[in-house]
PQR file with spaces between the fields and no chain letter, atoms N, CA, C, O and H, PARSE charges and radii, in Angstrom:
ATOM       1  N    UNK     1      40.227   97.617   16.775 -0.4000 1.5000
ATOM       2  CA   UNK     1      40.256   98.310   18.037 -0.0000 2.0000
ATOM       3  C    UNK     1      39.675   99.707   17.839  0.5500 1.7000
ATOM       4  O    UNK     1      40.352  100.490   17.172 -0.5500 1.4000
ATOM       5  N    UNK     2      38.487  100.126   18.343 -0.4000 1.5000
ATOM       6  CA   UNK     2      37.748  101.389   18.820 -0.0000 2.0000
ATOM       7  C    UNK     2      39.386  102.310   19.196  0.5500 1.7000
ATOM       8  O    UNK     2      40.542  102.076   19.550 -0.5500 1.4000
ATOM       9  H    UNK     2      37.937   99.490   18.884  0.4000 1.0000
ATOM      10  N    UNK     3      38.367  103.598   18.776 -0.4000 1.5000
ATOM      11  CA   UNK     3      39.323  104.344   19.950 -0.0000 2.0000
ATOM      12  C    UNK     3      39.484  104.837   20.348  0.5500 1.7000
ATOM      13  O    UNK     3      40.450  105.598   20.397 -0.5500 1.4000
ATOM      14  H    UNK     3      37.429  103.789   18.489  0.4000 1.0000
ATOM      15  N    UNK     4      38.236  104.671   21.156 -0.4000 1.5000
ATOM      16  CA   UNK     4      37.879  104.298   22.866 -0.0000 2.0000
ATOM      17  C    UNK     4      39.090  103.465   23.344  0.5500 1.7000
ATOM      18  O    UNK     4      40.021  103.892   24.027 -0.5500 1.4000
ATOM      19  H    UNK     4      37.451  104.052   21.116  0.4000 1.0000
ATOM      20  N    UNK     5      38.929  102.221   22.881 -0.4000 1.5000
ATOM      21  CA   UNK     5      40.138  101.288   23.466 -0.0000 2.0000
ATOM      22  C    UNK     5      41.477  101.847   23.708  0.5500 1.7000
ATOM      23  O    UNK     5      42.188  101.698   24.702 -0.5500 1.4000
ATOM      24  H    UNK     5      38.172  101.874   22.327  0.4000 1.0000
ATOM      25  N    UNK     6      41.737  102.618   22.471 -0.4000 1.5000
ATOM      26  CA   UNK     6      43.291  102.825   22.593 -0.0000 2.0000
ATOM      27  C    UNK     6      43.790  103.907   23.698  0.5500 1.7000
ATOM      28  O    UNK     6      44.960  104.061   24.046 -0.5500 1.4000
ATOM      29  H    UNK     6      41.159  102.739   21.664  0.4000 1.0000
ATOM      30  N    UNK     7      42.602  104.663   24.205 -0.4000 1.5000
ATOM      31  CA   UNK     7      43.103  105.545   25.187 -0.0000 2.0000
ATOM      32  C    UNK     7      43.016  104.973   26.505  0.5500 1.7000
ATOM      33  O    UNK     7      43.658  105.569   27.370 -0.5500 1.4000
ATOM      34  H    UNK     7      41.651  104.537   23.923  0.4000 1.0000
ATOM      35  N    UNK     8      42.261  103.782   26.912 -0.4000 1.5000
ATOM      36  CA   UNK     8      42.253  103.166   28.031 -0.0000 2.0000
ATOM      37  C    UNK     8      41.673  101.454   27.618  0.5500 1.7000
ATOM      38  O    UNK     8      40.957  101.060   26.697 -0.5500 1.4000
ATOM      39  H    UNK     8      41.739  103.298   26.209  0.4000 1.0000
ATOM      40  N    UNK     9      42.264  100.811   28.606 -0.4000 1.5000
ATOM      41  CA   UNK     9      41.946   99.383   28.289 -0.0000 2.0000
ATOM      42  C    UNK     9      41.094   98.807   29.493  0.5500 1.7000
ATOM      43  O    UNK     9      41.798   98.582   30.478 -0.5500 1.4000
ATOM      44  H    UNK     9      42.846  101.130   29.354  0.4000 1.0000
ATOM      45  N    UNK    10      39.558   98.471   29.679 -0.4000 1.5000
ATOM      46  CA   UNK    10      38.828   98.538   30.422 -0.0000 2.0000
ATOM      47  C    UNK    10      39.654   97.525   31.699  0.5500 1.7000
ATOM      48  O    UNK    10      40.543   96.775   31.296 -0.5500 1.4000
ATOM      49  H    UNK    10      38.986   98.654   28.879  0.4000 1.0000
ATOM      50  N    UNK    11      39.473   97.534   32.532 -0.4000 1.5000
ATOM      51  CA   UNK    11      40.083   96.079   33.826 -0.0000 2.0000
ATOM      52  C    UNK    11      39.151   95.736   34.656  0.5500 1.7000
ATOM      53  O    UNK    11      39.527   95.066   35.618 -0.5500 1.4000
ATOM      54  H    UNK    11      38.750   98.144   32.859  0.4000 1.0000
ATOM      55  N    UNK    12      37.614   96.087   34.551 -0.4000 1.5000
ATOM      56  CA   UNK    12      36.679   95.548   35.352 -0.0000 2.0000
ATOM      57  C    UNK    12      35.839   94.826   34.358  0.5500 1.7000
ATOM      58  O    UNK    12      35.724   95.212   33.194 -0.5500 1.4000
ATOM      59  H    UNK    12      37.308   96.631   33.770  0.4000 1.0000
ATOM      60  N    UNK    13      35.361   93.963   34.752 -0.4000 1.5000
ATOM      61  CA   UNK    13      34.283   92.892   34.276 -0.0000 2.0000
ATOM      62  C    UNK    13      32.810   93.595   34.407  0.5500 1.7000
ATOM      63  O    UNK    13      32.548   94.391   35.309 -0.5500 1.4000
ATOM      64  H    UNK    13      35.454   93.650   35.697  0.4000 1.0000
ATOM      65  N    UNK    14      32.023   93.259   33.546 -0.4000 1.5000
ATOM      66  CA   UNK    14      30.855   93.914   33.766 -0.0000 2.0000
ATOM      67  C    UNK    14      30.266   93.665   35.282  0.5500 1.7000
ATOM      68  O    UNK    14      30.074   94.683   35.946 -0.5500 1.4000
ATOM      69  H    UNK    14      32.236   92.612   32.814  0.4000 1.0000
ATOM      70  N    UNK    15      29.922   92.218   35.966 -0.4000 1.5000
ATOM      71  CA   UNK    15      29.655   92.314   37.078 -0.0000 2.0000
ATOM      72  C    UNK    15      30.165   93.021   38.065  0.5500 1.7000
ATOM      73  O    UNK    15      29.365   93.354   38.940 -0.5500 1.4000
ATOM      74  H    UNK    15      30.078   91.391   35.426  0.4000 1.0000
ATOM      75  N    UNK    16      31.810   93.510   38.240 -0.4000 1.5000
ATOM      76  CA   UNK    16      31.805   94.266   38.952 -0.0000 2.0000
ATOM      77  C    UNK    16      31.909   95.493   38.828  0.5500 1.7000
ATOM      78  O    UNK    16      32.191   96.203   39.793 -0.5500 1.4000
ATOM      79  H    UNK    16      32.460   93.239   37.529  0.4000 1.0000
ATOM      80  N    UNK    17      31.648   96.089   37.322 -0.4000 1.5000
ATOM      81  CA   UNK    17      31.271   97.518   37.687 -0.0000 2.0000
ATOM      82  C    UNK    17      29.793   98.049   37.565  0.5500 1.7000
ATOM      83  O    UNK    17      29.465   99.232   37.468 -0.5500 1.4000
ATOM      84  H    UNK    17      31.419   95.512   36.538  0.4000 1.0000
ATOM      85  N    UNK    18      29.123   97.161   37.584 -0.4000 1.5000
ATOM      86  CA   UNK    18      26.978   97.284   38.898 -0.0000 2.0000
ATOM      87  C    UNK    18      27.553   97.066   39.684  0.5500 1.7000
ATOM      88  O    UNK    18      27.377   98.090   40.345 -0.5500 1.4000
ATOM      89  H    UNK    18      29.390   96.200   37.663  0.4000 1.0000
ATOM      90  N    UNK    19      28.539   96.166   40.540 -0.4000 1.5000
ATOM      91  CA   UNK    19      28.569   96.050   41.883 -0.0000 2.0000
ATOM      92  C    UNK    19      28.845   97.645   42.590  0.5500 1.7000
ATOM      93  O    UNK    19      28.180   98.220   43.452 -0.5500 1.4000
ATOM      94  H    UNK    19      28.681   95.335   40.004  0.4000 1.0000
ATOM      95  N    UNK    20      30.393   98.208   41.687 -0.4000 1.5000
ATOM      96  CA   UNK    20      30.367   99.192   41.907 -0.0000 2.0000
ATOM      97  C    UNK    20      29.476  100.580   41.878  0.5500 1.7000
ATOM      98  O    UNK    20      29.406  101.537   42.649 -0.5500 1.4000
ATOM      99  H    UNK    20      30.933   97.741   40.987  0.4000 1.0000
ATOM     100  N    UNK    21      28.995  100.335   40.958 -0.4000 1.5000
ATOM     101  CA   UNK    21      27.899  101.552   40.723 -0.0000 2.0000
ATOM     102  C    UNK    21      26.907  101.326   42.008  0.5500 1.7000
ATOM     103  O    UNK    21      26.664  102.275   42.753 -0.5500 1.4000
ATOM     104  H    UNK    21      29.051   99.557   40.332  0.4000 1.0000
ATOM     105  N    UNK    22      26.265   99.842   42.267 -0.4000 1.5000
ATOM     106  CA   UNK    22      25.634  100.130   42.883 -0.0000 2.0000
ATOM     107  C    UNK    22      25.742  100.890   44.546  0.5500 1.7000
ATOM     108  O    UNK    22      24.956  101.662   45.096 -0.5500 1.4000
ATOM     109  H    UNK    22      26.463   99.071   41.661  0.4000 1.0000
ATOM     110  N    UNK    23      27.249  100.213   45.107 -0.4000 1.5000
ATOM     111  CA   UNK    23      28.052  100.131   46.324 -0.0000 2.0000
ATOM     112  C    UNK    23      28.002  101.599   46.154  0.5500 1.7000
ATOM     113  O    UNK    23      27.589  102.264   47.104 -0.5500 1.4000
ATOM     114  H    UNK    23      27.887   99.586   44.660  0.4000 1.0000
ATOM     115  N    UNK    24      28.366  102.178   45.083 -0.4000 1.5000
ATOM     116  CA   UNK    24      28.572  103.905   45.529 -0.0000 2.0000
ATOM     117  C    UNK    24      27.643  104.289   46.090  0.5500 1.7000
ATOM     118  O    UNK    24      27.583  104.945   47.130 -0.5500 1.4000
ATOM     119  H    UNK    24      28.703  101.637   44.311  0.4000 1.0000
ATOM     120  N    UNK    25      26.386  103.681   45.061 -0.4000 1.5000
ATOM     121  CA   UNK    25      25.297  105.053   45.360 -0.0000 2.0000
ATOM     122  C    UNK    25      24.720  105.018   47.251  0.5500 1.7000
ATOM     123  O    UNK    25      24.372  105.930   48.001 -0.5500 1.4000
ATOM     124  H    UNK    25      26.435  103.148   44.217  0.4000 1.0000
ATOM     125  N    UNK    26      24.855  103.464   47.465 -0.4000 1.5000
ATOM     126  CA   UNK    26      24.410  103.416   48.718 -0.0000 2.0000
ATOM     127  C    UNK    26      25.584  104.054   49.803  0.5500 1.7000
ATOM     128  O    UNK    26      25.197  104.622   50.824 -0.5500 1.4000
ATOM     129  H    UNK    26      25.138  102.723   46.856  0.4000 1.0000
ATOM     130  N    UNK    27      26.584  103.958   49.596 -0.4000 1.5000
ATOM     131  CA   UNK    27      27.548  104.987   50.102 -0.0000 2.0000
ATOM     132  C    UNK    27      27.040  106.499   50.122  0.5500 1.7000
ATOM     133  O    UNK    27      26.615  107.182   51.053 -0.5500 1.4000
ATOM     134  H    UNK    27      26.899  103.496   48.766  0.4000 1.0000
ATOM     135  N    UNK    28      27.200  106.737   48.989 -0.4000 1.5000
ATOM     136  CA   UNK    28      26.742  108.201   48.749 -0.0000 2.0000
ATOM     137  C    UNK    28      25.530  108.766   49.615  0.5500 1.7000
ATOM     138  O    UNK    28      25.620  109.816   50.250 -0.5500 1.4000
ATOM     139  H    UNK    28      27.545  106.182   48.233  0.4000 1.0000
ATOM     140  N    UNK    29      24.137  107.798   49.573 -0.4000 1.5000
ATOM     141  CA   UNK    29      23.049  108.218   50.388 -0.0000 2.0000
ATOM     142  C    UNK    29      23.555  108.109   51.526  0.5500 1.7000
ATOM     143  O    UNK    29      23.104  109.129   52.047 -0.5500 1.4000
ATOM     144  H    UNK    29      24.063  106.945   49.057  0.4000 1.0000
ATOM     145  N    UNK    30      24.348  107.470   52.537 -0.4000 1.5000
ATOM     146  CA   UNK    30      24.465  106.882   53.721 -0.0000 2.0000
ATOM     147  C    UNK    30      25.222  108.324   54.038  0.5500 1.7000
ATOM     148  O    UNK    30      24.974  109.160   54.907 -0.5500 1.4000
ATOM     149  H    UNK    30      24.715  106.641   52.114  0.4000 1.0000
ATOM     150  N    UNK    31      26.186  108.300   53.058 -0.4000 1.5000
ATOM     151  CA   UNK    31      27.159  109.601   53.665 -0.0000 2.0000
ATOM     152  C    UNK    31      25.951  110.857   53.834  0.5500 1.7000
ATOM     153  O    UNK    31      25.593  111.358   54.900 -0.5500 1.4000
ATOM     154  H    UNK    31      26.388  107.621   52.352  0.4000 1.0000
ATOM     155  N    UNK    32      25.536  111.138   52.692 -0.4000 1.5000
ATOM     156  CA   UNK    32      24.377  112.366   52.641 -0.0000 2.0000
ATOM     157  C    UNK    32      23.145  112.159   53.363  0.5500 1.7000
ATOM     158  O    UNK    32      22.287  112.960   52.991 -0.5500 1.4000
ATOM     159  H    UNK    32      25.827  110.731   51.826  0.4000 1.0000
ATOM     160  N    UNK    33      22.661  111.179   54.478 -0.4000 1.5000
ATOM     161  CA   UNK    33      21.539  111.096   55.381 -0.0000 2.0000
ATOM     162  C    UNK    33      22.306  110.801   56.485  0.5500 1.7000
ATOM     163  O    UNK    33      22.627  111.785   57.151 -0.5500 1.4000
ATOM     164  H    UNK    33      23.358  110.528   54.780  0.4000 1.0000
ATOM     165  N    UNK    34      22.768  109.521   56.944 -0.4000 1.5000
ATOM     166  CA   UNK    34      23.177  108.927   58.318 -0.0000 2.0000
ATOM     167  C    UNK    34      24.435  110.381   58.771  0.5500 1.7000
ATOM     168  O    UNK    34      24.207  110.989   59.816 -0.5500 1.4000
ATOM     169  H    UNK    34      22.508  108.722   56.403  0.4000 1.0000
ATOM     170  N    UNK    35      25.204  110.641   58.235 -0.4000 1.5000
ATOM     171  CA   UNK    35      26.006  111.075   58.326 -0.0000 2.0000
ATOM     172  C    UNK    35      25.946  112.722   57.894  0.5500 1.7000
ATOM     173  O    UNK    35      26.828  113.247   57.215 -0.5500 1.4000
ATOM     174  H    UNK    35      25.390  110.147   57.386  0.4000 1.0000
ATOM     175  N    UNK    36      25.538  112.968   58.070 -0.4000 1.5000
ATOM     176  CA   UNK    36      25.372  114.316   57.094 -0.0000 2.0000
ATOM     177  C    UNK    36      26.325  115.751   58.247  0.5500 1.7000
ATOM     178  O    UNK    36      26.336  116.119   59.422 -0.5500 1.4000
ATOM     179  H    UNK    36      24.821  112.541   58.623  0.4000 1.0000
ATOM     180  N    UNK    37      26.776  115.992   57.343 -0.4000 1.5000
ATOM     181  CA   UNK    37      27.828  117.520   57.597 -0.0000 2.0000
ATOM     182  C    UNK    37      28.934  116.845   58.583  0.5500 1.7000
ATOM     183  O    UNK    37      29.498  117.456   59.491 -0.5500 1.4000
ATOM     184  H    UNK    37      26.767  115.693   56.389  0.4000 1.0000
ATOM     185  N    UNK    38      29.117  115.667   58.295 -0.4000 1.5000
ATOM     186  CA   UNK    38      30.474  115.296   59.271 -0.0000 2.0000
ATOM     187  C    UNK    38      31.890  114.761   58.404  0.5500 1.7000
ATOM     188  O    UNK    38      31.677  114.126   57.372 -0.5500 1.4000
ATOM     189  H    UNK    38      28.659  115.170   57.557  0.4000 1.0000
ATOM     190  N    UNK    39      32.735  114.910   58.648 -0.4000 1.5000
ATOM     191  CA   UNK    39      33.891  114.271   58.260 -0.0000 2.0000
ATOM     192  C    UNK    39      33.786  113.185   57.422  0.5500 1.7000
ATOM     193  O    UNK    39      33.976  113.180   56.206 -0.5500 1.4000
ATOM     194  H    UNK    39      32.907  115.427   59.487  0.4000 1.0000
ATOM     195  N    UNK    40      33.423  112.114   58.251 -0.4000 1.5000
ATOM     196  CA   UNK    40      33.377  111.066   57.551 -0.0000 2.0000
ATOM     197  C    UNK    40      31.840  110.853   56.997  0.5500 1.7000
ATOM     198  O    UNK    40      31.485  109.747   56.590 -0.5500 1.4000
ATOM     199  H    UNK    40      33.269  112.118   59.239  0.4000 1.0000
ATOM     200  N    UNK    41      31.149  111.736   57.006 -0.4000 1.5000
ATOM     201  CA   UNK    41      30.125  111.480   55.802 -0.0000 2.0000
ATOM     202  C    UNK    41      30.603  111.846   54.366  0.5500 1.7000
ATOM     203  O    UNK    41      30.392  111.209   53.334 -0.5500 1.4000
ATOM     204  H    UNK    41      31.437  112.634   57.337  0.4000 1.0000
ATOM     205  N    UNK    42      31.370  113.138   54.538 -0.4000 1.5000
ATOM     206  CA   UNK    42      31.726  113.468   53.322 -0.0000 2.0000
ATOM     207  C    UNK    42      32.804  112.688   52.572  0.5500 1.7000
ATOM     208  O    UNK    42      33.037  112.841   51.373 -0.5500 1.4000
ATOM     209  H    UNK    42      31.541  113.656   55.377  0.4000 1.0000
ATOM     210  N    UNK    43      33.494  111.768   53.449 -0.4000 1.5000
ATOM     211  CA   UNK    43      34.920  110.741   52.968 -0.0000 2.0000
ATOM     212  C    UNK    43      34.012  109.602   52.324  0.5500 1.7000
ATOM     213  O    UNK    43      34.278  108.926   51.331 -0.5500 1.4000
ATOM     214  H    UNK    43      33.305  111.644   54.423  0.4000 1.0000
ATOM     215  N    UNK    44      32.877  109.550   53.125 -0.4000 1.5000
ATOM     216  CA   UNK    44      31.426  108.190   52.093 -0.0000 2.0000
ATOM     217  C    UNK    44      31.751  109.229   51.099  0.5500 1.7000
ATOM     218  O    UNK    44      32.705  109.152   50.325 -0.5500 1.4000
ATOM     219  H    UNK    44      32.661  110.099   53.932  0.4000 1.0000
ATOM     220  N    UNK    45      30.660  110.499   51.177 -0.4000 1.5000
ATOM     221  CA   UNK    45      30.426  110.933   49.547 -0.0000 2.0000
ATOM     222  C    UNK    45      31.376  109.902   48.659  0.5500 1.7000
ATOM     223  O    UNK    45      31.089  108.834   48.119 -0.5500 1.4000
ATOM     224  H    UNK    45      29.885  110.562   51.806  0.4000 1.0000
ATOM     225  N    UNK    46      32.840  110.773   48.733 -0.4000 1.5000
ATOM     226  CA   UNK    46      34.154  111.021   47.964 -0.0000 2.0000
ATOM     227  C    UNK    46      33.998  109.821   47.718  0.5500 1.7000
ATOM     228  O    UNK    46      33.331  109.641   46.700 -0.5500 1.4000
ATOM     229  H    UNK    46      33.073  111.641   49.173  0.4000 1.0000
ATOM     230  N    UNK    47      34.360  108.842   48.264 -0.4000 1.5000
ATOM     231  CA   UNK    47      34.378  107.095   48.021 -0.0000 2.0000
ATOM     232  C    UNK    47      33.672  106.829   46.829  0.5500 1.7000
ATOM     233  O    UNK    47      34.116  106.321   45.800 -0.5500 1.4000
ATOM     234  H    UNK    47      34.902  108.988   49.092  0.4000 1.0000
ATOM     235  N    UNK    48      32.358  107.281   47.106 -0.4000 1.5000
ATOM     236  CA   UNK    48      30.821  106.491   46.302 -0.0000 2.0000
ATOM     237  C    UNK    48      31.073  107.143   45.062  0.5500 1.7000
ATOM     238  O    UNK    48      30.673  106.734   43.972 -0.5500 1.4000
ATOM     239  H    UNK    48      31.997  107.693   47.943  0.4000 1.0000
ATOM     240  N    UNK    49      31.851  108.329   45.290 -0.4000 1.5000
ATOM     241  CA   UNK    49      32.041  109.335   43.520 -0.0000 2.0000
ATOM     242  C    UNK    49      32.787  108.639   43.031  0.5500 1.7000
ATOM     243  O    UNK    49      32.251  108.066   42.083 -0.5500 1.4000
ATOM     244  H    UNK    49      32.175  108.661   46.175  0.4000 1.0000
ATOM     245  N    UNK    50      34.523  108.155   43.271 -0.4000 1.5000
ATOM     246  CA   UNK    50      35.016  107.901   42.978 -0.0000 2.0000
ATOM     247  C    UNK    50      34.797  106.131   42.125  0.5500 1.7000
ATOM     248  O    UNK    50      35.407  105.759   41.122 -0.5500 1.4000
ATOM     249  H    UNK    50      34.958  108.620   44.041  0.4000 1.0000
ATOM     250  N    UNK    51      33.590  105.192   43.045 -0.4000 1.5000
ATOM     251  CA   UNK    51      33.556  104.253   43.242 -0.0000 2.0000
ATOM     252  C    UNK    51      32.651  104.027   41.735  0.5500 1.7000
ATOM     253  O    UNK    51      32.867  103.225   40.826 -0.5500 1.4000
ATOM     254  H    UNK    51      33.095  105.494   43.860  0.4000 1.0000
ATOM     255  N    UNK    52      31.596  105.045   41.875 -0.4000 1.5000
ATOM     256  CA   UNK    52      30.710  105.610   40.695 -0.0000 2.0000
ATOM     257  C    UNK    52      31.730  105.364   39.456  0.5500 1.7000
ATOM     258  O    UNK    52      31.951  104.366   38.770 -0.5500 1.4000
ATOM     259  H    UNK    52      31.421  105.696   42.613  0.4000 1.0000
ATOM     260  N    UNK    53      32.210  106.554   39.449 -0.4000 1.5000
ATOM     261  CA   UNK    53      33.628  106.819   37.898 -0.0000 2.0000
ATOM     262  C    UNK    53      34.024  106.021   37.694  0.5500 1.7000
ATOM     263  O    UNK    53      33.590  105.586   36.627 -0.5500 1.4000
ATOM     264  H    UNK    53      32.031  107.365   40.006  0.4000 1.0000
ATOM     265  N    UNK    54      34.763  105.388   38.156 -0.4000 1.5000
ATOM     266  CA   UNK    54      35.341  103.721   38.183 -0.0000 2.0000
ATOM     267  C    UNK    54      34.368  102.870   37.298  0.5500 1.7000
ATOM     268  O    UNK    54      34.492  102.591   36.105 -0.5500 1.4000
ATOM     269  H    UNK    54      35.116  105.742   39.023  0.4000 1.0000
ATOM     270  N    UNK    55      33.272  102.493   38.255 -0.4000 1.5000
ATOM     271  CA   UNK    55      31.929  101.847   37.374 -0.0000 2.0000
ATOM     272  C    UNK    55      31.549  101.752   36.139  0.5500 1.7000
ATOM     273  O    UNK    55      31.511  100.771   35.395 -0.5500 1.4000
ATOM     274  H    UNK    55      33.171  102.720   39.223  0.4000 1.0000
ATOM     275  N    UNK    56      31.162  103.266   35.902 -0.4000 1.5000
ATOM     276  CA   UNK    56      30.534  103.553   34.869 -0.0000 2.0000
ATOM     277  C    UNK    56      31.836  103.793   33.790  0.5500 1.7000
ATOM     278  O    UNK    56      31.510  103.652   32.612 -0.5500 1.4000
ATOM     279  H    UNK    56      31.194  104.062   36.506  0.4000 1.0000
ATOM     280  N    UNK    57      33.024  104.078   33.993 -0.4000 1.5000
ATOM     281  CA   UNK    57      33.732  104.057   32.853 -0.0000 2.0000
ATOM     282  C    UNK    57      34.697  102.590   32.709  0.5500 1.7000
ATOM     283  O    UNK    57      35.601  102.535   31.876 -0.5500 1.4000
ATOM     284  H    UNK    57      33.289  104.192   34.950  0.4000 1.0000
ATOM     285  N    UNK    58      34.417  101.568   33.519 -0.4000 1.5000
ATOM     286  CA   UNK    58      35.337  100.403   32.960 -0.0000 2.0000
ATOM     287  C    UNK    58      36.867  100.301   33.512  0.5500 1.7000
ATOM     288  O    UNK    58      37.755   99.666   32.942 -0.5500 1.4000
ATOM     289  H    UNK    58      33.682  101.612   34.196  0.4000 1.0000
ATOM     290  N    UNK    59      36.989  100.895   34.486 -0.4000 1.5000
ATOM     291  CA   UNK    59      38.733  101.048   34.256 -0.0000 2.0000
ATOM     292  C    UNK    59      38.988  101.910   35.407  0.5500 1.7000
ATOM     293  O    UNK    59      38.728  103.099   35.585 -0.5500 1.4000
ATOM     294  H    UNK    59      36.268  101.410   34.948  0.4000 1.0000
ATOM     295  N    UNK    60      39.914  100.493   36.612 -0.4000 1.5000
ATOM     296  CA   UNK    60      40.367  101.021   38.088 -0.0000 2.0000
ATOM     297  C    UNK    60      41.844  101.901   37.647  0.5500 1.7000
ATOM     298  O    UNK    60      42.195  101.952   36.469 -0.5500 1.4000
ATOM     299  H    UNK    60      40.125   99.527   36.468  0.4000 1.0000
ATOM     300  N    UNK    61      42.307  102.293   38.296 -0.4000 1.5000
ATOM     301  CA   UNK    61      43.525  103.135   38.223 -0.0000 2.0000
ATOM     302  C    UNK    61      44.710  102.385   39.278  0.5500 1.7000
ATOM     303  O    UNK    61      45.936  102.375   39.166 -0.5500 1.4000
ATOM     304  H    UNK    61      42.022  102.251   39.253  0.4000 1.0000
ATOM     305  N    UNK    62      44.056  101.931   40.058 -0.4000 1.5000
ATOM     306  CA   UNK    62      44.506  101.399   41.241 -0.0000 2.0000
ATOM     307  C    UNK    62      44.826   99.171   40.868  0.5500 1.7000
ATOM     308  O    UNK    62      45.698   98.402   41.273 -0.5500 1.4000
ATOM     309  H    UNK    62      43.060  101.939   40.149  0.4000 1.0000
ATOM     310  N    UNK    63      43.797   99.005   40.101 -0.4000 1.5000
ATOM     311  CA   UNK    63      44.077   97.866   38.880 -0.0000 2.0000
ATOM     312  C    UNK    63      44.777   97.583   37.977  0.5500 1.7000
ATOM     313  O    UNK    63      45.314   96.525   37.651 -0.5500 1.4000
ATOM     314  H    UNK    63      43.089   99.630   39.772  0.4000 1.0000
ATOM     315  N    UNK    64      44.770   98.892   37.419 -0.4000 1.5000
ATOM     316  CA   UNK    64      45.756   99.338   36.127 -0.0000 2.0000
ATOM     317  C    UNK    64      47.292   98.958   36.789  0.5500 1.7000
ATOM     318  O    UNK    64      48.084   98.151   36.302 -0.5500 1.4000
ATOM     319  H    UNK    64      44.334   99.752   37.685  0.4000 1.0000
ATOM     320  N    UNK    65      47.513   99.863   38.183 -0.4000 1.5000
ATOM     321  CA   UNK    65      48.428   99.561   38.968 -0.0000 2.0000
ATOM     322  C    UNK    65      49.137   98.400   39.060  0.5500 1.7000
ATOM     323  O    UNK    65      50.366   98.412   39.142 -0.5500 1.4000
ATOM     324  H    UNK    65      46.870  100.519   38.579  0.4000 1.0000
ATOM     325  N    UNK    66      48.530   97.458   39.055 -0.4000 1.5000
ATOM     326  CA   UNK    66      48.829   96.132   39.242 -0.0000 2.0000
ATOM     327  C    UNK    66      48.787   95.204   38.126  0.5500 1.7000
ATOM     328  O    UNK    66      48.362   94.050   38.175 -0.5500 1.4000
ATOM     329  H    UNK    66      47.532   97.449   38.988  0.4000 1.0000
ATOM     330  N    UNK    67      49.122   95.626   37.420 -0.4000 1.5000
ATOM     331  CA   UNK    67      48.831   95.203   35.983 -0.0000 2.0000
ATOM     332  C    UNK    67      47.379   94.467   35.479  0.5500 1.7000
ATOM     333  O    UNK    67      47.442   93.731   34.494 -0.5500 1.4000
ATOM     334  H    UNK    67      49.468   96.564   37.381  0.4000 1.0000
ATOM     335  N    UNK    68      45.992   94.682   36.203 -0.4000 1.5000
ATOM     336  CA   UNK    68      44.981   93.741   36.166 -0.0000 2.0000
ATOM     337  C    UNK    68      44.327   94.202   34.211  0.5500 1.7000
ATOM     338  O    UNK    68      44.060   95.328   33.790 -0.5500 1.4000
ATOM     339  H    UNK    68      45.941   95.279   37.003  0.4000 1.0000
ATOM     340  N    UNK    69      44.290   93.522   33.819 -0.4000 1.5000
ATOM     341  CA   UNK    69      43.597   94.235   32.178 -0.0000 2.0000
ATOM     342  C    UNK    69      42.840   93.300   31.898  0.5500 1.7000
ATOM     343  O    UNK    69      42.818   92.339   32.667 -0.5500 1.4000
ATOM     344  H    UNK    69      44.507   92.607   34.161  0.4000 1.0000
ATOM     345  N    UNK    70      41.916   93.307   30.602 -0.4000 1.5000
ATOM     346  CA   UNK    70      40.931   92.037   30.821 -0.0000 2.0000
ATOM     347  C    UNK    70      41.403   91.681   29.187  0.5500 1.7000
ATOM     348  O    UNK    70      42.164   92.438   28.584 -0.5500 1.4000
ATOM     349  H    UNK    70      41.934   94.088   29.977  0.4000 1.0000
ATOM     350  N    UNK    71      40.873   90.496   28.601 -0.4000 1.5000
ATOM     351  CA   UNK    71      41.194   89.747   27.442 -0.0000 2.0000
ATOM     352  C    UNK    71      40.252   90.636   26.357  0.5500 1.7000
ATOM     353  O    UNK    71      39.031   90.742   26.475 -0.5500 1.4000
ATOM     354  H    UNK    71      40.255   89.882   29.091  0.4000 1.0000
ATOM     355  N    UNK    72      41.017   91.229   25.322 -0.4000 1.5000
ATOM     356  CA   UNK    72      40.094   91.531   24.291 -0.0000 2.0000
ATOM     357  C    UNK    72      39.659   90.909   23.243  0.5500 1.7000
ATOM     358  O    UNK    72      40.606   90.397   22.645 -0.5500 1.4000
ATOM     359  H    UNK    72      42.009   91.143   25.226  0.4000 1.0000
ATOM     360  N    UNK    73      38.493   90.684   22.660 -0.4000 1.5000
ATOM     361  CA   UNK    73      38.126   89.513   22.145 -0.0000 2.0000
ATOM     362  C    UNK    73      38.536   90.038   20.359  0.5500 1.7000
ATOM     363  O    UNK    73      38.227   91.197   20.083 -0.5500 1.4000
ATOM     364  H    UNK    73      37.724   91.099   23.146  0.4000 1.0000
ATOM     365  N    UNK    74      39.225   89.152   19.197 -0.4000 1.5000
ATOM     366  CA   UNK    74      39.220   89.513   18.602 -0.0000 2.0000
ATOM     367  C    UNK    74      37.821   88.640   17.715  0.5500 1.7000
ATOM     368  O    UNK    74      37.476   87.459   17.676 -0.5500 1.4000
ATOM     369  H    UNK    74      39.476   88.211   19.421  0.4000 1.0000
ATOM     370  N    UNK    75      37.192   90.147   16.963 -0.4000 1.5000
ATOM     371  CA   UNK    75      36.478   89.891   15.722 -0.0000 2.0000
ATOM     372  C    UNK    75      36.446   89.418   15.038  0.5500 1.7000
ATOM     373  O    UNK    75      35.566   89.608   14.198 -0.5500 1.4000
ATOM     374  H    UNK    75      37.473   91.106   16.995  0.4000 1.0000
């Protein structure tokens, strides 16, 4: 075990964190063009950041919550 691992245990599958990465970014533009200087453009931003972090680091908080963790493969 890395340890990387030991400080967090990833709970998304690779497919869904591109899904996520990708879902942010189009959030993110939508909030920052369609929407721009309003309320709920900036609640897109926040989403697509959050949705981003999530992505790119492996590991919901809101998953974790629920006990979701994924199988680690041993070597």
């Amino acid at each position: 075990m890395s340890a990387l691992q030991m400080i967090y245990r990833k709970n998304l599958y690779t497919w869904e964190q591109a899904l996520r990465v990708s879902a942010s970014l189009a959030l993110i533009a939508y909030g920052a063009t369609a929407m721009k200087g309003t309320i709920l453009g900036y609640g897109l931003i926040a989403t697509g950041v959050v949705l981003a972090i999530t992505g790119l680091f492996g590991w919901c908080p809101m998953c974790a919550m629920f006990g979701r963790t994924l199988k680690v493969k041993q070597k």
